[in-house]
C-alpha positions in Angstrom: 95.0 -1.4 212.0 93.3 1.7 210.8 92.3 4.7 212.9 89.1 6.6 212.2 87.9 9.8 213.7 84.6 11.1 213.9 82.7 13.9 215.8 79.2 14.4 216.2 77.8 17.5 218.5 75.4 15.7 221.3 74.2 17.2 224.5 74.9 15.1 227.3 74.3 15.3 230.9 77.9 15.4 233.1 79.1 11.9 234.2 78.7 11.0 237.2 81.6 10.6 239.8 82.0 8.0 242.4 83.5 7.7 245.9 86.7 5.2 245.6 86.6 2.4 247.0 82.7 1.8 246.1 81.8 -1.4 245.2 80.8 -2.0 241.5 77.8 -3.8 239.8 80.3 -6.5 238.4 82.2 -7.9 241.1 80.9 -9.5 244.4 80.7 -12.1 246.6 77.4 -13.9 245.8 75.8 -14.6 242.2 73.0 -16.7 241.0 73.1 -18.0 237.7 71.0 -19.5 235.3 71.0 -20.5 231.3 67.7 -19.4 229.1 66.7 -21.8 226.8 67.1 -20.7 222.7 65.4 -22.3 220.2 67.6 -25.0 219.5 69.7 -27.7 221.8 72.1 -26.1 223.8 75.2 -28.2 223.8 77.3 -26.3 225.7 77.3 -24.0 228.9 80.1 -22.4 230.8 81.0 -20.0 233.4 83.2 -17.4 233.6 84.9 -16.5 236.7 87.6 -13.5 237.4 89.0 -11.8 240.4 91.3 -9.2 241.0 93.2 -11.2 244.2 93.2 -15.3 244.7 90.0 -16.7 246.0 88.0 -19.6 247.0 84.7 -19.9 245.0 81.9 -22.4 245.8 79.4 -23.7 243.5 75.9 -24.6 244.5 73.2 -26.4 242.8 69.9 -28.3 243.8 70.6 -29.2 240.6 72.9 -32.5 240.3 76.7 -32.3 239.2 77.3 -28.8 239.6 78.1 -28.8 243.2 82.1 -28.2 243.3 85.0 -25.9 245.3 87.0 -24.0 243.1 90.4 -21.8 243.7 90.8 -19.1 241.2 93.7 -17.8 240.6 93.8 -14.2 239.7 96.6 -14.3 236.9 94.2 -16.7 234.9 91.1 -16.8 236.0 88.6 -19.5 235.9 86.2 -21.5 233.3 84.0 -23.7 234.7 82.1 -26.3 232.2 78.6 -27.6 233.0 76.0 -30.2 231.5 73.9 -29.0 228.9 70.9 -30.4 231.1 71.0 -27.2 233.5 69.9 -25.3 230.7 65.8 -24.4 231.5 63.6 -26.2 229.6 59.5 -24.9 229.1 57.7 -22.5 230.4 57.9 -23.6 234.0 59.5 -23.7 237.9 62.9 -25.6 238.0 65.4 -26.3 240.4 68.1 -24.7 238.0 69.8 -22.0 239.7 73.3 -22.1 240.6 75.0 -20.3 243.0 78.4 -19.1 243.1 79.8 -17.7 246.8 83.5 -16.2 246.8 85.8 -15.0 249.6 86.6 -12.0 247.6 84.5 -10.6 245.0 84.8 -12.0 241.6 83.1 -11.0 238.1 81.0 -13.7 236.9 79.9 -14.5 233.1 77.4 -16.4 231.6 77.7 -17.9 227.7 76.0 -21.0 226.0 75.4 -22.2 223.1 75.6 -25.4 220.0 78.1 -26.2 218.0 76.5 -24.5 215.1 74.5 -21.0 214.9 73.6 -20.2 218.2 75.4 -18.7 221.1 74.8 -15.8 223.6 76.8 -14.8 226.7 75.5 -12.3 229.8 77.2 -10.4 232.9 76.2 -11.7 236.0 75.0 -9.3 238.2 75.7 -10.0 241.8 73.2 -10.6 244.2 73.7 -7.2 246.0 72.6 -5.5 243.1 69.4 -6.6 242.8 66.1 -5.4 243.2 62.3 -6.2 243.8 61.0 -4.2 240.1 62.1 -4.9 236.7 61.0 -4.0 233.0 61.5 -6.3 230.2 64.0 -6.0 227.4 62.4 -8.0 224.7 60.3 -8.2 221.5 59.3 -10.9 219.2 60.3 -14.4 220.3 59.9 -13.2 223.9 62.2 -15.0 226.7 62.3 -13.6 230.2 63.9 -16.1 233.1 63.6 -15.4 236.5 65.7 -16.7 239.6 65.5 -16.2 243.4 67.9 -16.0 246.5 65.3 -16.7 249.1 62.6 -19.0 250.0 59.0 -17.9 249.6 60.0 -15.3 246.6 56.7 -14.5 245.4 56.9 -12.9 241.9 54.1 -11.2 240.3 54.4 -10.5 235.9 52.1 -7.8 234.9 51.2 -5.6 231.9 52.1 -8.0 229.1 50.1 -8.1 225.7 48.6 -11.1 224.7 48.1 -14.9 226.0 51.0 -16.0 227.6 51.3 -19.7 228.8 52.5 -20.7 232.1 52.7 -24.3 233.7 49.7 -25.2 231.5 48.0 -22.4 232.8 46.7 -19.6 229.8 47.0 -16.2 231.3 45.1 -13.3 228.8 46.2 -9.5 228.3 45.0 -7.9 231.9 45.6 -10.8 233.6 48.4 -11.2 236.2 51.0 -14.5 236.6 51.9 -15.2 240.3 54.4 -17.5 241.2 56.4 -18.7 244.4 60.2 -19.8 244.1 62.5 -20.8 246.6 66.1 -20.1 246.9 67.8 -21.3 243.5 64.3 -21.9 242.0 63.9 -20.7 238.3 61.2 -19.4 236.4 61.0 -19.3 232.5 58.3 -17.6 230.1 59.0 -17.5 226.3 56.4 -16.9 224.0 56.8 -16.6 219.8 55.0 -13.2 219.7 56.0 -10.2 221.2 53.5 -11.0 224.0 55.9 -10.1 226.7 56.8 -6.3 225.6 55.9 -3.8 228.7 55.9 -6.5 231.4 56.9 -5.4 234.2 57.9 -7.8 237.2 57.4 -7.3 241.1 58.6 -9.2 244.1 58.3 -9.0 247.6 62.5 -10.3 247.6 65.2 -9.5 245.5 65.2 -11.4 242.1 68.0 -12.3 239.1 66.2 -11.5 235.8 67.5 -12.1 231.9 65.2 -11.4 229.4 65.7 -10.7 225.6 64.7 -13.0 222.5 65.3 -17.0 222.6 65.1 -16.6 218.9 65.8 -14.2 216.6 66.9 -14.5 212.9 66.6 -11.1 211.0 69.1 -11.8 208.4 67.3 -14.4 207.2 70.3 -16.4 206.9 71.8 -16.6 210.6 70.2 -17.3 213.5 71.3 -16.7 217.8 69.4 -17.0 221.0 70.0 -13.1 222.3 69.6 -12.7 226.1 71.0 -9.8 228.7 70.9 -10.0 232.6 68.8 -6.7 233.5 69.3 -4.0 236.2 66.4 -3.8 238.4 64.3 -1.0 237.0 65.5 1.4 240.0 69.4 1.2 238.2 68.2 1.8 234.9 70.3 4.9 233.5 68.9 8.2 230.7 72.6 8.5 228.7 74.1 6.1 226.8 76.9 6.1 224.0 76.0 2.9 221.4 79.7 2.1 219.8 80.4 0.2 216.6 80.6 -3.2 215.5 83.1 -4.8 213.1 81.9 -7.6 211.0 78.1 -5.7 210.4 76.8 -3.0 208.6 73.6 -1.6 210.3 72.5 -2.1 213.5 69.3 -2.1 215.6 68.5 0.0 218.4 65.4 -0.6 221.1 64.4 1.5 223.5 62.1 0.2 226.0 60.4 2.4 228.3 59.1 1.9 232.2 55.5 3.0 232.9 55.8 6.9 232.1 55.7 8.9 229.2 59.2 9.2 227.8 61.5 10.7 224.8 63.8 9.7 223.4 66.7 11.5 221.2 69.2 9.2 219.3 72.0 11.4 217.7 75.4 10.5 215.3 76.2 10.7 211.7 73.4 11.4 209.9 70.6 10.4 212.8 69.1 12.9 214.4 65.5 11.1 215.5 63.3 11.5 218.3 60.3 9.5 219.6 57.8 10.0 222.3 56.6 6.4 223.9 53.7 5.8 225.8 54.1 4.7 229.1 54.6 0.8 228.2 55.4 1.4 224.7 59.0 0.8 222.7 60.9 2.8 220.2 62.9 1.0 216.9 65.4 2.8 214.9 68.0 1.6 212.3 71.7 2.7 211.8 74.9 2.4 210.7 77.2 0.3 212.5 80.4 1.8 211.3 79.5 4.4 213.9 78.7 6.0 217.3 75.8 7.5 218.1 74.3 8.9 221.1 71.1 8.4 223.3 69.1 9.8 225.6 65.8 10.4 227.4 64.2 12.3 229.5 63.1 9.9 232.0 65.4 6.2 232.5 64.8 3.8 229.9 66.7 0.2 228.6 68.9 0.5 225.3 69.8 -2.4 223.7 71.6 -2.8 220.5 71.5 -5.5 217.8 73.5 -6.3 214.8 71.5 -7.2 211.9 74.0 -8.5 209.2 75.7 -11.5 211.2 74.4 -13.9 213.7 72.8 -11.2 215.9 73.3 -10.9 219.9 71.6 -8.7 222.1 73.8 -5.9 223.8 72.4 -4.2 226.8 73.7 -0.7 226.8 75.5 0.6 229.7 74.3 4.1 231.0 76.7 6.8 231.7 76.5 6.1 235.4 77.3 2.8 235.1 80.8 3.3 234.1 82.9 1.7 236.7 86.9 2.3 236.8 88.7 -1.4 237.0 87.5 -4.4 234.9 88.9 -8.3 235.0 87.1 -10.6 232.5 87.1 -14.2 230.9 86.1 -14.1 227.4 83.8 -17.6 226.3 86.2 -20.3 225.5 84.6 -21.3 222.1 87.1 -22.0 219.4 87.4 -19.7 216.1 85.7 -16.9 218.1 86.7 -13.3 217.4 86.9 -11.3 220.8 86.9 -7.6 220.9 86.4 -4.7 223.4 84.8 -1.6 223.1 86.1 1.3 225.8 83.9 4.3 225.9 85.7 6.9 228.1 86.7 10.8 228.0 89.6 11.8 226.4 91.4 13.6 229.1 91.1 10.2 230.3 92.2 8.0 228.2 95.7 8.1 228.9 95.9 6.3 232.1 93.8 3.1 230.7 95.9 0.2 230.5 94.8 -3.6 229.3 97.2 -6.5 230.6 99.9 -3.4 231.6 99.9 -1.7 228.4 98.9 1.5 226.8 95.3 0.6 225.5 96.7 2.9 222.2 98.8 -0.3 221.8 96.3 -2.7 220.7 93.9 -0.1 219.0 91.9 -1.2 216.1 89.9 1.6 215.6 89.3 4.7 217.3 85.7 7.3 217.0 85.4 10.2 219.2 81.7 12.0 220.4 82.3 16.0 220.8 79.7 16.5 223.6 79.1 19.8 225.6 82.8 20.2 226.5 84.2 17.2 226.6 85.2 14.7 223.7 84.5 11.3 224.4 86.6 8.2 222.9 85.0 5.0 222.0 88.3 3.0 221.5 87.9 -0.8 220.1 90.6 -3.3 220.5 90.8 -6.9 219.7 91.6 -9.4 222.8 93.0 -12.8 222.5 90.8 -15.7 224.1 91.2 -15.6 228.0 91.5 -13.6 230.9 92.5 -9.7 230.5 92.3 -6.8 233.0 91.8 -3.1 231.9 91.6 -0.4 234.5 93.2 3.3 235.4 94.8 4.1 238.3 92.6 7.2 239.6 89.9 5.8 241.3 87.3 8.8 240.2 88.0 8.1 236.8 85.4 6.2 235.2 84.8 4.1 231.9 82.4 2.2 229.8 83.8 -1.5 228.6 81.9 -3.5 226.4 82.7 -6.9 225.0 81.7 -8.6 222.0 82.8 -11.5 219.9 81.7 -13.6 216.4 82.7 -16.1 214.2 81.2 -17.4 210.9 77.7 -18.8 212.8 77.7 -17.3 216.4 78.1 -13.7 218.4 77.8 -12.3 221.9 78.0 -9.3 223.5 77.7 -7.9 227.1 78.7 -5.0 229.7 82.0 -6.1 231.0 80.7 -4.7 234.1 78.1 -2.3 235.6 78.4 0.4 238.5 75.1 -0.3 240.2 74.0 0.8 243.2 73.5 -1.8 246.0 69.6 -2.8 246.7 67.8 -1.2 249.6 64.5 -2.6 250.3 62.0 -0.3 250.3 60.5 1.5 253.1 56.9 0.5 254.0 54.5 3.4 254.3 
């Protein structure tokens, strides 16, 4: 155990506060899920299921075998394993979505993989939190997969590069892809260019979108399939704190920007770098991983953060705002995994934070600190054993980021344990 401090002078907007008793991004009563396809078989697929009180959960497929009743117990949790066959396959509609319905409101993950180099895991984001507008996180090896709650979901993709191929169909730059998906219909697009960057996706009903890379193999040596459910484009935050990884040396940061002109600032030891984007365009930068660092722009725009010296995964980047105050996870069940947590939170705050009932300080593998404006923020990691944990603080108007991340030898994942969202309102015709 080692303990390391460092401070960095940022400017940072205040943190928002939040009525108690809100609902949060990361627990609810109704999700969707689906599995991406990587580039390589996936041979397993599991979901992760947590709630803060006993519940009943029900799983729903058109899909066959995953129809089943579940009762979670809130000490343990549940993990629920499903044919690698509901995976999507192609660049097509499929009957692949599965929903989950609850009594009480449960947290819901998503991780999949093989048995050898490839594995990713996502927060599900309930079905309240959805939206009708979403931007794309994603680069080369492009993979966005779409999934709807209602019938007659039409869903329009715009503003992508190059040729992308749909249901046999060849769709160029300017053109527009239409589709029509009924409740628990999926929708993949993958392309091995960066032909999806800037797309921007519309429907006239809420939608569930990942997106990320379904291959991506910068270290030349390792490989993973890195994927992150998005926030509907009216969620996406302008402040962000990027912790550090174990087990890497440098990492990747992308900023991805929604229609408008944008900068963006990325600030910690020894960055200081700012970029102006166009209104479609994206922003790269390299960094240490040993460290914190601190981003922001004027205007909202997606983060996402990528290890570059292991089996990479995809991290969407929580926001400020969407620091919520009580988290209860499942980590993936994989053996020989390595789990760890990342707590971003201010330090007049930390002291309440407990995991499992304890003192957060007691399971502390590492400890940074972020002087900004007034207040110093601690980004706190901590290794977690394989299962079910709960970290949360007892003031209500006290809010936290909590990331979590894991790796062994050939795989790694990373998500938002949770996200405070705000819940969808449909918009108001003129």
């Amino acid at each position: 155990m080692f303990f390391k401090i460092i401070a960095s002078l940022c400017l940072l907007q205040s943190l928002q506060t939040f009525a108690k008793g809100q609902i949060t991004g990361h627990g609810g009563k109704r999700h969707v899920v689906m599995f991406p396809a990587g580039l390589k078989p996936v041979t397993r697929a599991e979901i992760l299921i947590s709630s803060l009180q006993d519940t009943t959960v029900r799983m729903k497929s058109k899909f066959p075998g995953v129809d089943s009743v579940l009762q979670v117990q809130s000490d343990v949790g549940a993990v629920v394993s499903l044919s690698s066959e509901i995976v999507l396959d192609g660049n097509k509609r499929e009957d692949k979505g599965i929903f989950i319905e609850s009594d009480h409101p449960i947290s819901v993950y998503g991780h999949s993989g093989d048995e050898c180099c490839e594995g990713e895991g996502f927060l599900a984001i309930p079905v309240d939190f959805w939206g009708t507008e979403y931007d794309i996180a994603t680069h080369i090896n492009s993979t966005v997969a779409v999934v709807a709650v209602e019938d007659n979901t039409e869903v329009i993709a715009k503003g992508f590069w190059a040729g992308v191929l749909f249901e046999s169909n060849y769709y160029a730059n300017g053109d527009n892809i239409t589709f029509i998906l009924s409740a628990g219909q999926t929708a993949q697009l993958q392309t091995p260019l960066g032909y999806l960057l800037g797309t921007r996706l519309h429907s006239n009903k809420p939608i569930g979108v990942i997106s990320g890379q379904y291959y991506a193999s910068p270290s030349r040596s390792k490989y993973n399939q890195m994927i992150e459910f998005i926030p509907p484009a009216s969620s996406i935050g302008k402040n962000f704190i990027v912790p550090p990884f174990f087990n890497t040396t440098y990492l990747t940061l992308h900023y991805y920007n929604m229609g408008e002109d944008n900068l963006v600032t990325t600030r910690g030891k020894n960055v200081n770098r700012s970029s102006r984007l166009q209104k479609r365009g994206g922003y790269m930068i390299s960094a240490g991983a040993s460290n914190p660092y601190y981003g922001f722009a004027e205007k909202p725009v997606i983060l996402t953060a990528t290890p570059y010296t292991i089996s990479p995964f995809l991290l969407f980047v929580p926001s400020l705002d969407q620091y919520s105050n009580n988290y209860k996870f499942h980590t993936p069940t994989k053996q020989n995994l390595t789990h760890y947590i990342v707590l971003l939170v201010k330090s007049k705050d930390e002291s309440g934070i407990t995991i499992d009932g304890q003192k957060i300080y007691s399971k502390v593998e590492s400890l940074d600190a972020l002087l900004i404006n007034d207040a110093i923020y601690l980004v706190i990691s901590a290794e977690v054993s394989t299962g079910q944990h709960y970290v949360t603080h007892p003031d209500p108007n006290v809010t936290f980021g909590l990331i979590l991340y894991g790796f062994d030898d050939t795989q790694s994942y990373a998500y938002p344990v949770g996200l405070r969202l705000p819940p969808f309102s449909a918009p108001v015709a003129a």
